[in-house]
DSSP file (Angstrom, degrees, kcal/mol; ACC not computed):
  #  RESIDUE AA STRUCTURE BP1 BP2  ACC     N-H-->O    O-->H-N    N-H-->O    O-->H-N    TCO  KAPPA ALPHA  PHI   PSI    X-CA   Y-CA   Z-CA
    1    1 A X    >>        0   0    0      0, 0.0     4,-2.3     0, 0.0     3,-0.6   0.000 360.0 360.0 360.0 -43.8    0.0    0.0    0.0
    2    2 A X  H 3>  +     0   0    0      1,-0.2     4,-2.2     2,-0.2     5,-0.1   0.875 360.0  55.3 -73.2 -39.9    2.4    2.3    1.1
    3    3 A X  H 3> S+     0   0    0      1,-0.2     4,-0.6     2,-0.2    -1,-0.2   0.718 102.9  50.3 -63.0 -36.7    4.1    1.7   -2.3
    4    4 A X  H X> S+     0   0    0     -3,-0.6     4,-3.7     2,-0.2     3,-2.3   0.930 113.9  56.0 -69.2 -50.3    1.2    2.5   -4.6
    5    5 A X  H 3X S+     0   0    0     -4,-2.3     4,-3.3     1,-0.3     5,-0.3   0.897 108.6  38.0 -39.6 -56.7    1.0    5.7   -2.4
    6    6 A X  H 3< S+     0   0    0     -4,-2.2     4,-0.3     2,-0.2    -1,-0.3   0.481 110.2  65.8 -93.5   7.4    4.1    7.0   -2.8
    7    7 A X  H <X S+     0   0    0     -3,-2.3     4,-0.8    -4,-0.6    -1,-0.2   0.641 112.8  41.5 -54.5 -48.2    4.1    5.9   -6.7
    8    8 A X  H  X S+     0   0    0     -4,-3.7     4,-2.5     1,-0.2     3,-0.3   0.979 111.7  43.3 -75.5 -47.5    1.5    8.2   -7.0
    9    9 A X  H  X S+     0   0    0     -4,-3.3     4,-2.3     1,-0.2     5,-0.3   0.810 104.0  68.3 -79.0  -9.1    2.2   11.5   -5.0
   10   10 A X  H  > S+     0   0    0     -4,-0.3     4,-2.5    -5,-0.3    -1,-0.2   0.974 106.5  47.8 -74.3 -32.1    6.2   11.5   -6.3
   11   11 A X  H  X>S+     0   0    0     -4,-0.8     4,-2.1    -3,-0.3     5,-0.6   0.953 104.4  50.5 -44.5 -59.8    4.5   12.3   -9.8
   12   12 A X  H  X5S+     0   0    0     -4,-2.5     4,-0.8     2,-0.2    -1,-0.2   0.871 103.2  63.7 -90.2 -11.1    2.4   14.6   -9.0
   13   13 A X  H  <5S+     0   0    0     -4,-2.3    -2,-0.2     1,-0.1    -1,-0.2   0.976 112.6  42.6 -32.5 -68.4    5.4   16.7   -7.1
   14   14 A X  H  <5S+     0   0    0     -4,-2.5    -2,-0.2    -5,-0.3    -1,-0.1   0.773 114.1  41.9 -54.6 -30.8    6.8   16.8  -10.1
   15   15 A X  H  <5S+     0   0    0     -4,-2.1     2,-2.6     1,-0.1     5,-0.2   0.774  99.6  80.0 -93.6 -55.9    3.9   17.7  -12.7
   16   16 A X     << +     0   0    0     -4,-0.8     2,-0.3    -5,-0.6    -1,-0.1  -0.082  59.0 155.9 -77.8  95.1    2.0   20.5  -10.2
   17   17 A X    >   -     0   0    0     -2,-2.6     3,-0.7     3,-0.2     7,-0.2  -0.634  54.4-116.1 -97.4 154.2    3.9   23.5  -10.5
   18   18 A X  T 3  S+     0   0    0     -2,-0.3     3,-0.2     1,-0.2    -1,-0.1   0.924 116.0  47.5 -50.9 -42.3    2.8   27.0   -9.9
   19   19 A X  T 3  S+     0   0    0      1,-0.2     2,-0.5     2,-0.1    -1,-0.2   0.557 110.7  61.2 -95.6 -23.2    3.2   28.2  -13.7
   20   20 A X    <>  +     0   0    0     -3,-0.7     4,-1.5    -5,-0.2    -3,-0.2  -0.586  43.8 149.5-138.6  62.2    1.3   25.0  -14.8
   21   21 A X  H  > S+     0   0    0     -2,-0.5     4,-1.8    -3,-0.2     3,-0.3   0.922  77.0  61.7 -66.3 -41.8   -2.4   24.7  -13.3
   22   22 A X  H  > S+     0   0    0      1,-0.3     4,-3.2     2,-0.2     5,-0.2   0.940 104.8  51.6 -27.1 -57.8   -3.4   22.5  -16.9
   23   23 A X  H  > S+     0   0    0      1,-0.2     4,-2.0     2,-0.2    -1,-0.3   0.672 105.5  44.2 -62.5 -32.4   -1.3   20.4  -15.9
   24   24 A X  H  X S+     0   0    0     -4,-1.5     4,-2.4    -3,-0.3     5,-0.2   0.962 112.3  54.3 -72.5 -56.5   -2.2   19.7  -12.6
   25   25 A X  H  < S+     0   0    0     -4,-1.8    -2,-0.2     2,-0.3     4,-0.1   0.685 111.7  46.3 -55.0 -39.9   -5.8   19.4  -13.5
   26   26 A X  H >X S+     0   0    0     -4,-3.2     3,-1.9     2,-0.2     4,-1.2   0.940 109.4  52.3 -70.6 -64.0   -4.9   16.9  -16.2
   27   27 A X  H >X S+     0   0    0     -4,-2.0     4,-1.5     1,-0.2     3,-0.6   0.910 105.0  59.4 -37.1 -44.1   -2.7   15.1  -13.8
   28   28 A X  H 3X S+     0   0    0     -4,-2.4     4,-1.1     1,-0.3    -1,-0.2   0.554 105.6  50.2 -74.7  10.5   -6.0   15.0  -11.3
   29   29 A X  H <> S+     0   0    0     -3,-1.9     4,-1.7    -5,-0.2    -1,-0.3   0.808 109.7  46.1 -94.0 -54.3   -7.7   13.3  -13.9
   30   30 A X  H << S+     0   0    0     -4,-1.2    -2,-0.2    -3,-0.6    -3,-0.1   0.715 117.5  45.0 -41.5 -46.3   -5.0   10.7  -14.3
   31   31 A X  H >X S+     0   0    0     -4,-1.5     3,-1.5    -5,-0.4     4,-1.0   0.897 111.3  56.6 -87.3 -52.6   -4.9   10.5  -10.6
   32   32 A X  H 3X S+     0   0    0     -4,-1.1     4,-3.1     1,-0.3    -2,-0.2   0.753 108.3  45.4 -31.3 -56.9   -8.9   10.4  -10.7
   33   33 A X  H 3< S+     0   0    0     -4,-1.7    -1,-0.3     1,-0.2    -2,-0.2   0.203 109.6  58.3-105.1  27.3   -9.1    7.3  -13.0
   34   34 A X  H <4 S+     0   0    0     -3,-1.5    -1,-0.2    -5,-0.1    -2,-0.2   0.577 110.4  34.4-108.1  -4.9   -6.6    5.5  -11.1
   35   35 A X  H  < S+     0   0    0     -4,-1.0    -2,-0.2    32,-0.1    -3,-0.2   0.722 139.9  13.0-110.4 -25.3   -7.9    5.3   -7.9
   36   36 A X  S  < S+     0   0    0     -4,-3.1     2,-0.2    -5,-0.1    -3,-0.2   0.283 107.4  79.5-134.2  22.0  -11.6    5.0   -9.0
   37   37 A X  S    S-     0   0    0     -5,-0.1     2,-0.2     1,-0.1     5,-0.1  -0.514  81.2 -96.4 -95.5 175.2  -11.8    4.2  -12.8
   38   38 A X     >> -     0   0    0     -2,-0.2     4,-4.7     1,-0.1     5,-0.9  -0.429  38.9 -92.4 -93.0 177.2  -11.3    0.9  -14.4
   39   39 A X  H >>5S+     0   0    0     -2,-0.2     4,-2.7     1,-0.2     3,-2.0   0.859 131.4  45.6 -29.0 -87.2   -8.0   -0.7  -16.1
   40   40 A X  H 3>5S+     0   0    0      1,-0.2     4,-3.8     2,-0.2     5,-0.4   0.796 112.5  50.2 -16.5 -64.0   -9.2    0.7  -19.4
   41   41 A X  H 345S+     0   0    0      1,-0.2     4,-0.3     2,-0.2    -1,-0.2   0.727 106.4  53.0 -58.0 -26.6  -10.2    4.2  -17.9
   42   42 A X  H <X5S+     0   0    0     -4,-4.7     4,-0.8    -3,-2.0    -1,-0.2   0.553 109.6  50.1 -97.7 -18.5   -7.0    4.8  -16.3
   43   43 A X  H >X<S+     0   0    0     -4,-2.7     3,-2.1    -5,-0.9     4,-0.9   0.965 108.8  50.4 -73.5 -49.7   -5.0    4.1  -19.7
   44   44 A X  H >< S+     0   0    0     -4,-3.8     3,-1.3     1,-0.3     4,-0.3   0.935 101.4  61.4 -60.6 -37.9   -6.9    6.2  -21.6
   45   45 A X  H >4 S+     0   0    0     -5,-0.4     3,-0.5    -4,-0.3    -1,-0.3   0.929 109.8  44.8 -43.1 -38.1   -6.4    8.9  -19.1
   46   46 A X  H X<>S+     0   0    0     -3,-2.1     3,-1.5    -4,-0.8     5,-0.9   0.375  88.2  86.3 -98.6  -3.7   -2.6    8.7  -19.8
   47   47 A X  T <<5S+     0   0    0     -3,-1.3    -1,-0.2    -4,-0.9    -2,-0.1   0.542  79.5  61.7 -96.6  21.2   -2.7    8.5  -23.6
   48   48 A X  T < 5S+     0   0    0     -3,-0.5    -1,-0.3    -4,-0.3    -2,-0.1   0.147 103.0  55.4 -99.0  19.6   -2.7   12.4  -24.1
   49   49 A X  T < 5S-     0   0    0     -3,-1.5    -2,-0.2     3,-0.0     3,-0.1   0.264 107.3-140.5 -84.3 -17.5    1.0   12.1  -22.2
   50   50 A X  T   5 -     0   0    0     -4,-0.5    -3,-0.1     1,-0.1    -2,-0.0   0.908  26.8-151.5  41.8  44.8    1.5    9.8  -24.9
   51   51 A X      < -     0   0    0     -5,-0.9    -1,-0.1     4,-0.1    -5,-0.0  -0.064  15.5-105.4 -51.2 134.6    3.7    7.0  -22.6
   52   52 A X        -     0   0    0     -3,-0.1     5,-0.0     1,-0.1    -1,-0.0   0.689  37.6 -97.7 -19.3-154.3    5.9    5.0  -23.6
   53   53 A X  S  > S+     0   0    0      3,-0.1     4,-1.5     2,-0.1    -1,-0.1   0.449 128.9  35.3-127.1 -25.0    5.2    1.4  -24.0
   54   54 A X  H  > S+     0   0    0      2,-0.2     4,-0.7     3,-0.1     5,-0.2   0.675 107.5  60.5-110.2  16.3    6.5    0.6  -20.9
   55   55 A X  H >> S+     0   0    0      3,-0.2     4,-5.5     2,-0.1     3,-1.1   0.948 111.9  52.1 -68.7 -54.2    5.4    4.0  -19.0
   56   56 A X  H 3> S+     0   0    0      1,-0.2     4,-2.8     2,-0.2     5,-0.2   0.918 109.7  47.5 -32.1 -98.8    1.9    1.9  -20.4
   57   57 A X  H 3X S+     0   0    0     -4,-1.5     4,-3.2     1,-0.2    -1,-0.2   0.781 113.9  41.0  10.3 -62.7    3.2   -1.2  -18.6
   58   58 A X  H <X S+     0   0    0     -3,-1.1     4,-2.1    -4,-0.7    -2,-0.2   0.935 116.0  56.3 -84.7 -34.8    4.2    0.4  -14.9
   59   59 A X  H  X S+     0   0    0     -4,-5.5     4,-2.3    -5,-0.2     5,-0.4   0.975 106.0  44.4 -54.8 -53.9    0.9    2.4  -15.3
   60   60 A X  H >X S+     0   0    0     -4,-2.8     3,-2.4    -5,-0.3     4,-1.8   0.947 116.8  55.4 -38.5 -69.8   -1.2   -0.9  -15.8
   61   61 A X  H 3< S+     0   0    0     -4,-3.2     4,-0.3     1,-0.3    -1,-0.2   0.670 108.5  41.3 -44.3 -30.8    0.9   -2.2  -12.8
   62   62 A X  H >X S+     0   0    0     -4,-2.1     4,-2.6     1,-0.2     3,-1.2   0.859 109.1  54.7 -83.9 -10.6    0.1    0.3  -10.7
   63   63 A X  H <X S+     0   0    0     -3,-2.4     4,-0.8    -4,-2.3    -2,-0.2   0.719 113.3  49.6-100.6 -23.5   -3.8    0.7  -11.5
   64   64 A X  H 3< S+     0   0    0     -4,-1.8    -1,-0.3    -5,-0.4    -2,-0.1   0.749 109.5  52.1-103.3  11.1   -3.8   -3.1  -10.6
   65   65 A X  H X> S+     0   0    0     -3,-1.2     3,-1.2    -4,-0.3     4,-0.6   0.750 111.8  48.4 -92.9 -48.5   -1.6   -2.2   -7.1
   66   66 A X  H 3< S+     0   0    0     -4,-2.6     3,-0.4     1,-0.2    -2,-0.2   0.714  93.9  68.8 -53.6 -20.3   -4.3    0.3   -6.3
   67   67 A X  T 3< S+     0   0    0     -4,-0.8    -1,-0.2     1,-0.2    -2,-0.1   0.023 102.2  68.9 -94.3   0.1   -7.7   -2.0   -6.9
   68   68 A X  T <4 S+     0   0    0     -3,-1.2    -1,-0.2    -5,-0.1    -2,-0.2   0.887  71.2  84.7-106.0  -8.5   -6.1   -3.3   -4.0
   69   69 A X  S  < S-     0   0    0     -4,-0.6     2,-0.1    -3,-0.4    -3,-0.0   0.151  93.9 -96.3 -50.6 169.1   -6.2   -1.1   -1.3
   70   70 A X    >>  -     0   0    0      1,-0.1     3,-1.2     4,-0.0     4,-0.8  -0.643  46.3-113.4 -87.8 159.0   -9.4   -1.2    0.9
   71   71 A X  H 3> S+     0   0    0      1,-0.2     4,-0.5     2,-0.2     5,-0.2   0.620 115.3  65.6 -70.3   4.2  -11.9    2.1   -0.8
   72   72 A X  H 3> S+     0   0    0      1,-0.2     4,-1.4     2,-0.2    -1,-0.2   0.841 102.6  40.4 -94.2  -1.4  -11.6    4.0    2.2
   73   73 A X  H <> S+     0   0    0     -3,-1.2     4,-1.1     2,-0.1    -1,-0.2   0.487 119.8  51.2-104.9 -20.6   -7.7    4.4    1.7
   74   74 A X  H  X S+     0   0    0     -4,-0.8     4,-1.2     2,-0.2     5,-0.2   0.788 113.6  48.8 -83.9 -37.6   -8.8    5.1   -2.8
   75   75 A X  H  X S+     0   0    0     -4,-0.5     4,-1.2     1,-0.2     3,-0.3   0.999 109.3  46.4 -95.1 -57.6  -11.1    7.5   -1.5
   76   76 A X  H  X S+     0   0    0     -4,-1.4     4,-3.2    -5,-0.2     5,-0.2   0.802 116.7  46.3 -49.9 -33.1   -8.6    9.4    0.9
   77   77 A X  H  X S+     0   0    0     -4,-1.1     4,-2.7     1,-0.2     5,-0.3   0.896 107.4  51.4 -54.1 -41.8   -5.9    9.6   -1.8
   78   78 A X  H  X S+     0   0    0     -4,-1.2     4,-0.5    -3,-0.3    -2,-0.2   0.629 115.0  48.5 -90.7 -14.5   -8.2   10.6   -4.3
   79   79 A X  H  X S+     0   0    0     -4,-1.2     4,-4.7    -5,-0.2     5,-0.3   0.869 116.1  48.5 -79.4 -51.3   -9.4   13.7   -1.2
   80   80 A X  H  X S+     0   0    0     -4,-3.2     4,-3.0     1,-0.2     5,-0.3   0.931 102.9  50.0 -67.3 -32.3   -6.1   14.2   -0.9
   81   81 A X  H  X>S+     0   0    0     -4,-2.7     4,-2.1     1,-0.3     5,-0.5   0.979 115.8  61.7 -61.5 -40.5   -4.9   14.6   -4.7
   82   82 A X  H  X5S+     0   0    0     -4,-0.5     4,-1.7    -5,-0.3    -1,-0.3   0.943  99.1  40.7 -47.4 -48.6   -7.7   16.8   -4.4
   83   83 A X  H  X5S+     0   0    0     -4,-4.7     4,-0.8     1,-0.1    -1,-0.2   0.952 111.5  58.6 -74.4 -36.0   -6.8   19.1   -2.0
   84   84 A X  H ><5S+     0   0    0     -4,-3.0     3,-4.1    -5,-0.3     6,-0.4   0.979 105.4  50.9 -36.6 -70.1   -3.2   19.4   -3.4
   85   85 A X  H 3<5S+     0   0    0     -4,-2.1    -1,-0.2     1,-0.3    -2,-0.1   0.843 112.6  46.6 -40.7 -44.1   -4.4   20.4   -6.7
   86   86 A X  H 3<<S+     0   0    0     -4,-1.7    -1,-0.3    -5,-0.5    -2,-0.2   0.607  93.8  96.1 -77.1  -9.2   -6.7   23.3   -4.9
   87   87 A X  S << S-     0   0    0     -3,-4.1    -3,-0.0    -4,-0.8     0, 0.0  -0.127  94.2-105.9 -74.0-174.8   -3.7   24.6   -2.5
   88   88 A X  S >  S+     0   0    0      1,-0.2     3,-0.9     2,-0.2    -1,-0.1   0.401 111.2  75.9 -90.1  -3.8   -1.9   27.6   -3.8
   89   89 A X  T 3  S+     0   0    0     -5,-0.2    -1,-0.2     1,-0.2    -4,-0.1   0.796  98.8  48.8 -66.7 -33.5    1.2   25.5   -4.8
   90   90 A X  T 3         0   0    0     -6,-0.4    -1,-0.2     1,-0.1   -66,-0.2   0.492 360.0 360.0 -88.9   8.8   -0.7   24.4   -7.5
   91   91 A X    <         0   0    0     -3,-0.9    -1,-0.1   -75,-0.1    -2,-0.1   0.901 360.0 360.0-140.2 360.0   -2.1   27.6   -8.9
């Protein structure tokens, strides 16, 4: 668990910059359909990043390391990506 977690949030360090509010917003979408979309939903989230074939790959791997968490720990990630997105780092 701890692993999917911190899979996720080192990404979106990186993507939510001040200068780049798109970006975050597309990242929470990304973020969105990985913690409560399906397999399907969360690739297509990533194919305007255009990934690799094995960015494609770790992604799949993680969406099927997240479907394992209990939903009250998907839900709180998915609050939290929220509230990141809404702070003022992000906007």
């Amino acid at each position: 668990m701890k692993l999917a977690i911190a899979l996720t949030l080192v990404p979106l360090t990186l993507f939510c910059s001040p200068a780049s509010t798109e970006v975050c917003l597309n990242f929470l979408h990304v973020i969105e359909n990985l913690f409560m979309g399906t397999l399907p939903s969360s690739e297509a989230a990533l194919e305007p990043f255009s990934p690799e074939e094995d960015m494609k790959n770790a992604g799949a791997q993680l969406k099927m390391l997240v479907d394992t968490l209990p939903q009250k720990a998907q839900d709180s990630m998915t609050k939290l990506t929220d509230k990141i997105i809404q702070s003022p780092h992000c906007a």
